[in-house]
N, CA, C and O atoms as a Tripos MOL2 file, in Angstrom:
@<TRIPOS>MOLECULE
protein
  216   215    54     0     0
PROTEIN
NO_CHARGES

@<TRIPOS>ATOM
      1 N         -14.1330    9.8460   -8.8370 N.3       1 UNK1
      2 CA        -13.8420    9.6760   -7.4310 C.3       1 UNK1
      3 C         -13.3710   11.0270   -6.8840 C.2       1 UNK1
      4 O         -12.5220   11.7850   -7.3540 O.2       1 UNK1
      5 N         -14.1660   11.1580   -5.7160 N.am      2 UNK2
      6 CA        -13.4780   13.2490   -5.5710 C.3       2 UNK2
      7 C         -12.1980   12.4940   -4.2380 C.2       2 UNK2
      8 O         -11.7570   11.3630   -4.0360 O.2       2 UNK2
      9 N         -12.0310   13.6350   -3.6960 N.am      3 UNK3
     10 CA        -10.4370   13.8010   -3.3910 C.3       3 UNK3
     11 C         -10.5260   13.2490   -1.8590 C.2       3 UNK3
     12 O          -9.4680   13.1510   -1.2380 O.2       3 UNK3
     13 N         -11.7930   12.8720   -1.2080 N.am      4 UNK4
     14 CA        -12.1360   12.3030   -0.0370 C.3       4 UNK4
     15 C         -11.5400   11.1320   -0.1750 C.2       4 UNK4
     16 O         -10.4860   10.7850    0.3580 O.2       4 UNK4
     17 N         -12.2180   10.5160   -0.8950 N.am      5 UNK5
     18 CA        -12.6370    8.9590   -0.8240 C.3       5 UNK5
     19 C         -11.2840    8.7890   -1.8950 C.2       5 UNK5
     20 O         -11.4860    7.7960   -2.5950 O.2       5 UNK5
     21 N         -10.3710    9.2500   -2.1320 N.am      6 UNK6
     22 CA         -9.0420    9.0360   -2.9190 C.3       6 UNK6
     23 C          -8.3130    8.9680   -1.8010 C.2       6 UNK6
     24 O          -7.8560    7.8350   -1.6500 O.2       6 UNK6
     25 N          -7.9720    9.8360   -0.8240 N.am      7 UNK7
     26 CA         -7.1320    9.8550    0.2740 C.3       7 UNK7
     27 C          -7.5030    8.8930    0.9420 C.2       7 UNK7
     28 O          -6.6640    8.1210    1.4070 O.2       7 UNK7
     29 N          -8.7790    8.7210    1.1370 N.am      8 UNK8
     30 CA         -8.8240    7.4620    2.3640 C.3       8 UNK8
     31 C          -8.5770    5.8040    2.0870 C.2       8 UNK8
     32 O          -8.0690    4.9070    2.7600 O.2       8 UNK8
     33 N          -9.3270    5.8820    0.4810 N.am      9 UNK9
     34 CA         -8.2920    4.2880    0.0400 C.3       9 UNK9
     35 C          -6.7740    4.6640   -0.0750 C.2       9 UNK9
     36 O          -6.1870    3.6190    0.2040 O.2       9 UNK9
     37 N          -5.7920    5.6920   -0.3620 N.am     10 UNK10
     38 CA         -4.9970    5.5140   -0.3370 C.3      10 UNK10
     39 C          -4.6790    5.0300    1.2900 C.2      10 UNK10
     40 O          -4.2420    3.8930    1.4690 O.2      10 UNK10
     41 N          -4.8950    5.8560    2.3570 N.am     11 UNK11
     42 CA         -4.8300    5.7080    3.7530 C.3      11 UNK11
     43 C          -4.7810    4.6410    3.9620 C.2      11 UNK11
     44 O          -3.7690    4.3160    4.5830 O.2      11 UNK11
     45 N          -5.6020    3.6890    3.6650 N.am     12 UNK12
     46 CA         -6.0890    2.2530    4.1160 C.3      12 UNK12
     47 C          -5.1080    1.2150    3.2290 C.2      12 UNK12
     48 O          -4.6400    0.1560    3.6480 O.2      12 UNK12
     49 N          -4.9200    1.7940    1.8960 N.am     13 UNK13
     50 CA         -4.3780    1.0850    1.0530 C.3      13 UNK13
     51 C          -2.5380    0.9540    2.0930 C.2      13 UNK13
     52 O          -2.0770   -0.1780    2.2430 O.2      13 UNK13
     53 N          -1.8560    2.0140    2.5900 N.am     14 UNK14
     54 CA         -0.9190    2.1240    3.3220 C.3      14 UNK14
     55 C          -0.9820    1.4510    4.3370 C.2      14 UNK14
     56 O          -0.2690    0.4540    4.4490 O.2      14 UNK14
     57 N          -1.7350    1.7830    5.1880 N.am     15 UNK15
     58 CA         -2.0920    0.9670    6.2370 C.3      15 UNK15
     59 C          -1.7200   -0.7160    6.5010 C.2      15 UNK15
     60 O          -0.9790   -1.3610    7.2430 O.2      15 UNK15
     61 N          -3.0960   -1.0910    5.0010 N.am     16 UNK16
     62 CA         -2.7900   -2.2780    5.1850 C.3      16 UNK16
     63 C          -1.3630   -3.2280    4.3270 C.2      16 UNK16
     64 O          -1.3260   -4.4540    4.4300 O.2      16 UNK16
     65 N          -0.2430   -2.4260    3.4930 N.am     17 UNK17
     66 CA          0.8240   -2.6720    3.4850 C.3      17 UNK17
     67 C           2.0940   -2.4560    4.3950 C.2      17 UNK17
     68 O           3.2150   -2.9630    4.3470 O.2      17 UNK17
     69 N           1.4800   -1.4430    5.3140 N.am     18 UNK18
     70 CA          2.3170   -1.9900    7.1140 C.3      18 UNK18
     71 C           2.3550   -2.6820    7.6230 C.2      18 UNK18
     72 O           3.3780   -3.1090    8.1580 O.2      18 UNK18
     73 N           0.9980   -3.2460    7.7280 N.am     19 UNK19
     74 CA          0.4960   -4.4640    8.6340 C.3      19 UNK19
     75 C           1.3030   -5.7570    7.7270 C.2      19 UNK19
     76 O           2.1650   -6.5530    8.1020 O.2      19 UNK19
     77 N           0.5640   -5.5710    6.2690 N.am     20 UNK20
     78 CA          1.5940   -7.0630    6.0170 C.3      20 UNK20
     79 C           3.1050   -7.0010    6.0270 C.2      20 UNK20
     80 O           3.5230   -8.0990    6.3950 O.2      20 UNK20
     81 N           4.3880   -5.9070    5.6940 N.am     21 UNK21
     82 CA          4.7440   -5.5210    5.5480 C.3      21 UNK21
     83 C           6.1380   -6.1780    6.7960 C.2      21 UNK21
     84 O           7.1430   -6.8860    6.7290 O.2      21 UNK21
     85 N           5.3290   -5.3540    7.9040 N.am     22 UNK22
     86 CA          5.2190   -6.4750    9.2000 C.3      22 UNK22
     87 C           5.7460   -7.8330    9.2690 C.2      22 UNK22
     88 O           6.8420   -8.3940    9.2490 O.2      22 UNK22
     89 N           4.2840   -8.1810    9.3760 N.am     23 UNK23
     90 CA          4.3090   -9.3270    9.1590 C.3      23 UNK23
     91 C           5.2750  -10.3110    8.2570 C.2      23 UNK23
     92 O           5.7550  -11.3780    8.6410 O.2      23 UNK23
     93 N           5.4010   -9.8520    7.2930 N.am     24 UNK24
     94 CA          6.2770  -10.5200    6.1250 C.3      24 UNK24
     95 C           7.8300  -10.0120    6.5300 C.2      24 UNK24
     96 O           8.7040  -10.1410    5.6720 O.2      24 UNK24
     97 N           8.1350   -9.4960    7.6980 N.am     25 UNK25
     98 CA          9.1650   -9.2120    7.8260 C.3      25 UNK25
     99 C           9.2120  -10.0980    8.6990 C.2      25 UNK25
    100 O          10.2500  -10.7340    8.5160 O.2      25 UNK25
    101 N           8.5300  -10.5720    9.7360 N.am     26 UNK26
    102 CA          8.7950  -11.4960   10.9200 C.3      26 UNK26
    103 C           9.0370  -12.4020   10.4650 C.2      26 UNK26
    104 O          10.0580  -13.0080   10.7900 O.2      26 UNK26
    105 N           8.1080  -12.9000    9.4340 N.am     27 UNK27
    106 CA          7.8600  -14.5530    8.7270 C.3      27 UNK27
    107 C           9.6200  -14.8970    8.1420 C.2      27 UNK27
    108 O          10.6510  -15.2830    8.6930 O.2      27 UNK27
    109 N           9.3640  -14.6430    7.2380 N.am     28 UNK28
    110 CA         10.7680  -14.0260    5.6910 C.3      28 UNK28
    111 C          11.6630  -13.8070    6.2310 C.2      28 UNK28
    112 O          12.5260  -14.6790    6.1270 O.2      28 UNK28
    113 N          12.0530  -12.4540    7.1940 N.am     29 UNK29
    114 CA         13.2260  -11.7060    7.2610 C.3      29 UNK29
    115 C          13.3700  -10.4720    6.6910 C.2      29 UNK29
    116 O          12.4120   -9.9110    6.1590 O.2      29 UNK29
    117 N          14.3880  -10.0190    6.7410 N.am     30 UNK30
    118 CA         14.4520   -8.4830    6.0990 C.3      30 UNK30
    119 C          14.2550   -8.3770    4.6350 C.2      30 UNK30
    120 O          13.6650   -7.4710    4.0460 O.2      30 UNK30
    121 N          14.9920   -9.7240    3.9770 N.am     31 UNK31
    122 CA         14.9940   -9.6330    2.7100 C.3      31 UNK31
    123 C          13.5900   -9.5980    1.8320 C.2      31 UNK31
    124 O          13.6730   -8.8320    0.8720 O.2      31 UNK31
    125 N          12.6030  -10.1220    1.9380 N.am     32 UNK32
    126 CA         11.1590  -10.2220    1.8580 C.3      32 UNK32
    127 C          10.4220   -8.8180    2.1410 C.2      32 UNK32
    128 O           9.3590   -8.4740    1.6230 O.2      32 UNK32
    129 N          11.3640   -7.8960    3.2750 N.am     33 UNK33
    130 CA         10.5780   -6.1420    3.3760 C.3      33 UNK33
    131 C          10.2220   -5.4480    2.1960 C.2      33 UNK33
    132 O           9.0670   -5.3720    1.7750 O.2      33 UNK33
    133 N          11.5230   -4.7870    1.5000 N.am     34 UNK34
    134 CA         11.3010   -4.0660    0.3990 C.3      34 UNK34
    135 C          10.3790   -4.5870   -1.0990 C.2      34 UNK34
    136 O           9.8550   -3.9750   -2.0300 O.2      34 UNK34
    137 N          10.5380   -6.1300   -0.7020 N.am     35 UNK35
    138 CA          9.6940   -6.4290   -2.1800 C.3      35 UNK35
    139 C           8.1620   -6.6240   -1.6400 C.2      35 UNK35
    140 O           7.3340   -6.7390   -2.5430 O.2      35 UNK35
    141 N           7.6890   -6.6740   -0.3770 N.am     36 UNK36
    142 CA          6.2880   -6.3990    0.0410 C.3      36 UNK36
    143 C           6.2700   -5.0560   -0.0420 C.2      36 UNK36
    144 O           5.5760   -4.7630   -1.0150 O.2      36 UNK36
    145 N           6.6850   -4.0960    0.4900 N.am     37 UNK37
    146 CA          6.4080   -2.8310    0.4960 C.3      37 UNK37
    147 C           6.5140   -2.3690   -0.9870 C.2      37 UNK37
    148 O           6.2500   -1.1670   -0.9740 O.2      37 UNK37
    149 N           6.7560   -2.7370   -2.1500 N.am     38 UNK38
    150 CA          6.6700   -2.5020   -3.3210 C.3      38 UNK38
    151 C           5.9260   -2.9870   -4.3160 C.2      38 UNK38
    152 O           5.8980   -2.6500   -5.5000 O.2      38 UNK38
    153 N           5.2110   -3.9620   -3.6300 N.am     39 UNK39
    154 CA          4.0260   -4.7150   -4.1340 C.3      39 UNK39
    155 C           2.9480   -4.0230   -3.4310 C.2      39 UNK39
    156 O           1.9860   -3.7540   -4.1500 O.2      39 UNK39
    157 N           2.8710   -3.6890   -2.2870 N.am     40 UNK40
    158 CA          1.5730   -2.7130   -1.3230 C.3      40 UNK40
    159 C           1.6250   -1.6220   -1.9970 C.2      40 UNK40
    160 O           0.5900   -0.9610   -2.0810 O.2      40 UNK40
    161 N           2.6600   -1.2230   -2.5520 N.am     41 UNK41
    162 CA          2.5200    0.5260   -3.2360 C.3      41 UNK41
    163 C           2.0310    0.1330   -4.2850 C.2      41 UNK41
    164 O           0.8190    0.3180   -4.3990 O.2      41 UNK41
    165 N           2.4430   -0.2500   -4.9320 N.am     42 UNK42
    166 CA          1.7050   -0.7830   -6.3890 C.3      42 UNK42
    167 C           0.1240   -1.0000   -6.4910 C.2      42 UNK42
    168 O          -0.8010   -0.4740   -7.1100 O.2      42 UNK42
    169 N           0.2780   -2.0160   -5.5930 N.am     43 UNK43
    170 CA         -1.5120   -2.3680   -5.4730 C.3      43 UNK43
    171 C          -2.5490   -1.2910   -5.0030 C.2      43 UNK43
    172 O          -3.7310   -1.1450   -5.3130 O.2      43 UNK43
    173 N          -1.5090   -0.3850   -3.9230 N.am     44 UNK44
    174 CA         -2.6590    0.5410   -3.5460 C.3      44 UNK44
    175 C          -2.3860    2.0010   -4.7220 C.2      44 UNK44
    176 O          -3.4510    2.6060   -4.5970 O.2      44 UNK44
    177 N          -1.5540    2.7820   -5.7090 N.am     45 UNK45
    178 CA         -1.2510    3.1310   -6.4230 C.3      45 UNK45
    179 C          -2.8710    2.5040   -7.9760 C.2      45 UNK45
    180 O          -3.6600    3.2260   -8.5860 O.2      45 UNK45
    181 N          -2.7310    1.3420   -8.0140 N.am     46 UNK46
    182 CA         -3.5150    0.9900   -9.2240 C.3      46 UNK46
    183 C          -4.6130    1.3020   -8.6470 C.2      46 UNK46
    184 O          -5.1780    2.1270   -9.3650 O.2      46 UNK46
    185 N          -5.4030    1.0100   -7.4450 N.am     47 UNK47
    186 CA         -7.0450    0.9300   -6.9110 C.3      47 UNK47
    187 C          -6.9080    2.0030   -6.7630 C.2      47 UNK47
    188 O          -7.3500    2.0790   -5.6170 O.2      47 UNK47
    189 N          -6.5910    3.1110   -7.0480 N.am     48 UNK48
    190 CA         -6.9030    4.5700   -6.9910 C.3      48 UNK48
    191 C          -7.0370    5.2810   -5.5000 C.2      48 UNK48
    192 O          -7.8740    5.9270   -4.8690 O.2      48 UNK48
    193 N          -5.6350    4.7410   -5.3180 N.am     49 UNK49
    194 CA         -4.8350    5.8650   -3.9450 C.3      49 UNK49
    195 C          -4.3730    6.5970   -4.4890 C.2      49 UNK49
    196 O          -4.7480    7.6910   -4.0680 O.2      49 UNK49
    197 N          -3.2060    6.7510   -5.8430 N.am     50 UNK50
    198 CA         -2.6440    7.3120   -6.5160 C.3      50 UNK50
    199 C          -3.2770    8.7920   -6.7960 C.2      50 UNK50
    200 O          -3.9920    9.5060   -6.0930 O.2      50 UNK50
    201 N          -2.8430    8.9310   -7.8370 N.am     51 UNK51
    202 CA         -2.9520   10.9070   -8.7210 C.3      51 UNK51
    203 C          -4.1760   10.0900   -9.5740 C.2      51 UNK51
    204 O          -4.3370    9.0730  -10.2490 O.2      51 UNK51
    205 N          -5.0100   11.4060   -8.9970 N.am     52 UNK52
    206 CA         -6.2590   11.8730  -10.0400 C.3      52 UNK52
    207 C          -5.9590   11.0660  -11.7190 C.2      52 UNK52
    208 O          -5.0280   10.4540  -12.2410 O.2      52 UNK52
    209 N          -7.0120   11.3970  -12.0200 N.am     53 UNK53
    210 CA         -7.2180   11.0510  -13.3730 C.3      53 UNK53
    211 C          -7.7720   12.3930  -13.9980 C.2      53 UNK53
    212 O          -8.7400   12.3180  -14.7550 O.2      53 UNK53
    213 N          -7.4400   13.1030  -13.8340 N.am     54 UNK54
    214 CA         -8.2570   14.6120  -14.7750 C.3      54 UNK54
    215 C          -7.7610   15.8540  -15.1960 C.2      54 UNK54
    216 O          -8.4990   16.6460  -15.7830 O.2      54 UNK54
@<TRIPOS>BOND
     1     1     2 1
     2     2     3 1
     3     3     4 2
     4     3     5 am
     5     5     6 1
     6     6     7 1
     7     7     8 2
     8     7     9 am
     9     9    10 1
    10    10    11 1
    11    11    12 2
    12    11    13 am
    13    13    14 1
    14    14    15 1
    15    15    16 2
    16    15    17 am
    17    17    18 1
    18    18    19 1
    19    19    20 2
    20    19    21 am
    21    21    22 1
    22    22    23 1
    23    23    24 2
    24    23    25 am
    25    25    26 1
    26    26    27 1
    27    27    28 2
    28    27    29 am
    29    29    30 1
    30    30    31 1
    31    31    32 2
    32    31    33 am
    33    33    34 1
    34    34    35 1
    35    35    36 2
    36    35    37 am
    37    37    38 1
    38    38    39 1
    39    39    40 2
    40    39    41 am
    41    41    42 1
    42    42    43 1
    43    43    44 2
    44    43    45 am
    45    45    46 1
    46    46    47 1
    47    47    48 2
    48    47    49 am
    49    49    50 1
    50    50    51 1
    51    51    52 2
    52    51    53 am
    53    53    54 1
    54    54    55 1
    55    55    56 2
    56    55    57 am
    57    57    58 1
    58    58    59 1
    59    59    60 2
    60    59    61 am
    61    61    62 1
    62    62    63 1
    63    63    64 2
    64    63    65 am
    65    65    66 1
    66    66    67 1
    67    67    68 2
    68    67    69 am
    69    69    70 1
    70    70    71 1
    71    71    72 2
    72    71    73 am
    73    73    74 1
    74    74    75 1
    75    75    76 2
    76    75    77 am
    77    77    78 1
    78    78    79 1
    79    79    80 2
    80    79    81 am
    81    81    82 1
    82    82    83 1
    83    83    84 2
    84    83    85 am
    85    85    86 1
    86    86    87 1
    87    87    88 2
    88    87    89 am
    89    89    90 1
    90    90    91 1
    91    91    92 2
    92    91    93 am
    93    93    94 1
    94    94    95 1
    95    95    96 2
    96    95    97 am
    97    97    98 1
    98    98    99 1
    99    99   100 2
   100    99   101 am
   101   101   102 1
   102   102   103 1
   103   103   104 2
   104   103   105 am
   105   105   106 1
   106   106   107 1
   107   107   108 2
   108   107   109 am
   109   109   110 1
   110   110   111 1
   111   111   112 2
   112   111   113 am
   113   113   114 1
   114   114   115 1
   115   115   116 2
   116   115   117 am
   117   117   118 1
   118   118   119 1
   119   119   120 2
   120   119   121 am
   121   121   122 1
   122   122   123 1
   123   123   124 2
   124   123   125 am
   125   125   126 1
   126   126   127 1
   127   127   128 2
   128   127   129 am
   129   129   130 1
   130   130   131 1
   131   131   132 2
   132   131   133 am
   133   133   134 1
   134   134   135 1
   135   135   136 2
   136   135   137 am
   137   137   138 1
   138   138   139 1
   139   139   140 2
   140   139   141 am
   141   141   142 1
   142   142   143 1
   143   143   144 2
   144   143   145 am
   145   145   146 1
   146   146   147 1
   147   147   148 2
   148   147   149 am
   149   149   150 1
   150   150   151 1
   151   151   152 2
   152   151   153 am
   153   153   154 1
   154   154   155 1
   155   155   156 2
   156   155   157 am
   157   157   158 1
   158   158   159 1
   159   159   160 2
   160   159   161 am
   161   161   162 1
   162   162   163 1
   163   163   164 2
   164   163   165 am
   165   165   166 1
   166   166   167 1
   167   167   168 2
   168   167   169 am
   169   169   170 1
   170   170   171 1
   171   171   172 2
   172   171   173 am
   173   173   174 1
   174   174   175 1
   175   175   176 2
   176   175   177 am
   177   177   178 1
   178   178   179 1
   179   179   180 2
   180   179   181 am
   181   181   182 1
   182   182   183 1
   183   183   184 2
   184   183   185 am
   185   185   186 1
   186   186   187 1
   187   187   188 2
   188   187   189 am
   189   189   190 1
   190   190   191 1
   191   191   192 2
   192   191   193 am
   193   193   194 1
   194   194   195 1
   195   195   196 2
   196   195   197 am
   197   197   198 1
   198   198   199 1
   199   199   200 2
   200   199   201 am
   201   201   202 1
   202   202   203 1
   203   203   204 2
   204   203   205 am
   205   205   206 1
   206   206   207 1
   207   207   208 2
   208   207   209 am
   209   209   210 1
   210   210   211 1
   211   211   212 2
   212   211   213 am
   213   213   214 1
   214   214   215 1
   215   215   216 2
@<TRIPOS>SUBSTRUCTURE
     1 UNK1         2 RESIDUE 1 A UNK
     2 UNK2         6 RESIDUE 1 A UNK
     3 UNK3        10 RESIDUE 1 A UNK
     4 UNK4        14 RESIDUE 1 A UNK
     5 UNK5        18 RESIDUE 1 A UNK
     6 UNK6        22 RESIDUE 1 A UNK
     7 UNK7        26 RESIDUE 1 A UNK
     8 UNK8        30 RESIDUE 1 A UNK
     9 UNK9        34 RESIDUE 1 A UNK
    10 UNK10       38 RESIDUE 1 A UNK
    11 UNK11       42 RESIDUE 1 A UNK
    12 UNK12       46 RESIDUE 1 A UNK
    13 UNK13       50 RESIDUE 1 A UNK
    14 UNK14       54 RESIDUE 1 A UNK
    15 UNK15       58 RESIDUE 1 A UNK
    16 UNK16       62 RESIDUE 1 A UNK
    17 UNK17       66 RESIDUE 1 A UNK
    18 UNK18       70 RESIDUE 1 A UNK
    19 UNK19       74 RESIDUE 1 A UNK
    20 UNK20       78 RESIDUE 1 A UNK
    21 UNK21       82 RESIDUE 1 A UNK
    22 UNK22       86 RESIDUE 1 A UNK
    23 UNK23       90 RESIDUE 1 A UNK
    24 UNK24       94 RESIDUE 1 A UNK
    25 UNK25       98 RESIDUE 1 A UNK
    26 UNK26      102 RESIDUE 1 A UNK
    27 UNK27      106 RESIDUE 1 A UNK
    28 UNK28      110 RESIDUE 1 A UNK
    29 UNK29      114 RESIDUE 1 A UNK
    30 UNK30      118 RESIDUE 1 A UNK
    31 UNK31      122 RESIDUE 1 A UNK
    32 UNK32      126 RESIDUE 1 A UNK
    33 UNK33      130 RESIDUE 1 A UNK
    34 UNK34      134 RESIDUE 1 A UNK
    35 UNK35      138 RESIDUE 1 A UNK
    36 UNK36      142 RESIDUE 1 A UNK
    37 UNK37      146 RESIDUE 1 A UNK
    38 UNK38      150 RESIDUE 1 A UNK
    39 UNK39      154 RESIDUE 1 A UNK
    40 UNK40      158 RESIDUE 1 A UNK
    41 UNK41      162 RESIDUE 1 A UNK
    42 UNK42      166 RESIDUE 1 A UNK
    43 UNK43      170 RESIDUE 1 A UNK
    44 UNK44      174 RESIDUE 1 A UNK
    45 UNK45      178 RESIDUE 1 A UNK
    46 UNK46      182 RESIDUE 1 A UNK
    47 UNK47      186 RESIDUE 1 A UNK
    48 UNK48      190 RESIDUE 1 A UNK
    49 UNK49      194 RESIDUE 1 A UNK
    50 UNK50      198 RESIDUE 1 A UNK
    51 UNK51      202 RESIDUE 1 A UNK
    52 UNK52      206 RESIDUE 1 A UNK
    53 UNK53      210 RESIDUE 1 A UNK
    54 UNK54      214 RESIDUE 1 A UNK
Protein backbone atom coordinates (compact mmCIF):
# COMPACT_ATOMS: atom_id res chain seq x y z
CA UNK A 1 0.00 0.00 0.00
CA UNK A 2 2.09 3.34 -0.93
CA UNK A 3 1.70 6.35 1.33
CA UNK A 4 -1.48 7.86 -0.67
CA UNK A 5 -3.95 5.48 -0.17
CA UNK A 6 -2.47 4.92 3.68
CA UNK A 7 -3.27 8.54 4.57
CA UNK A 8 -6.54 8.59 3.07
CA UNK A 9 -7.97 5.34 4.85
CA UNK A 10 -6.44 6.65 7.76
CA UNK A 11 -8.39 10.16 6.95
CA UNK A 12 -11.63 8.43 6.51
CA UNK A 13 -10.86 5.89 9.09
CA UNK A 14 -10.85 9.34 11.60
CA UNK A 15 -13.46 10.82 10.12
CA UNK A 16 -15.73 8.20 10.47
CA UNK A 17 -14.85 7.76 14.36
CA UNK A 18 -16.03 11.53 14.79
CA UNK A 19 -19.09 11.04 13.32
CA UNK A 20 -19.83 8.00 15.56
CA UNK A 21 -17.99 9.34 18.28
CA UNK A 22 -20.66 12.04 18.14
CA UNK A 23 -23.14 10.37 17.97
CA UNK A 24 -22.39 7.93 20.79
CA UNK A 25 -21.91 10.86 22.82
CA UNK A 26 -25.50 12.20 22.33
CA UNK A 27 -27.03 8.66 22.66
CA UNK A 28 -24.73 7.33 25.97
CA UNK A 29 -23.36 10.49 27.38
CA UNK A 30 -19.91 11.45 28.03
CA UNK A 31 -19.07 8.28 29.58
CA UNK A 32 -19.47 6.10 26.29
CA UNK A 33 -16.85 9.09 24.43
CA UNK A 34 -13.47 7.85 25.28
CA UNK A 35 -14.28 4.11 24.90
CA UNK A 36 -15.72 4.88 21.18
CA UNK A 37 -12.92 6.98 20.34
CA UNK A 38 -10.62 4.08 21.37
CA UNK A 39 -12.31 1.53 19.58
CA UNK A 40 -12.30 4.02 16.15
CA UNK A 41 -8.47 4.27 16.70
CA UNK A 42 -8.01 0.80 16.95
CA UNK A 43 -10.12 -0.21 14.09
CA UNK A 44 -8.77 2.39 11.87
CA UNK A 45 -4.94 1.70 13.23
CA UNK A 46 -5.50 -2.33 12.23
CA UNK A 47 -7.07 -1.57 8.39
CA UNK A 48 -3.93 0.13 7.68
CA UNK A 49 -4.24 3.90 8.64
CA UNK A 50 -1.47 3.16 10.94
CA UNK A 51 2.70 2.95 10.29
CA UNK A 52 3.91 1.28 7.23
CA UNK A 53 4.87 -2.15 7.26
CA UNK A 54 8.53 -1.95 5.75
Amino acid sequence: MDEKARLRRFGIGMAVTLAVTVVVGAVFGSLAVPLSLAIGLGITLLLGGGRSRG
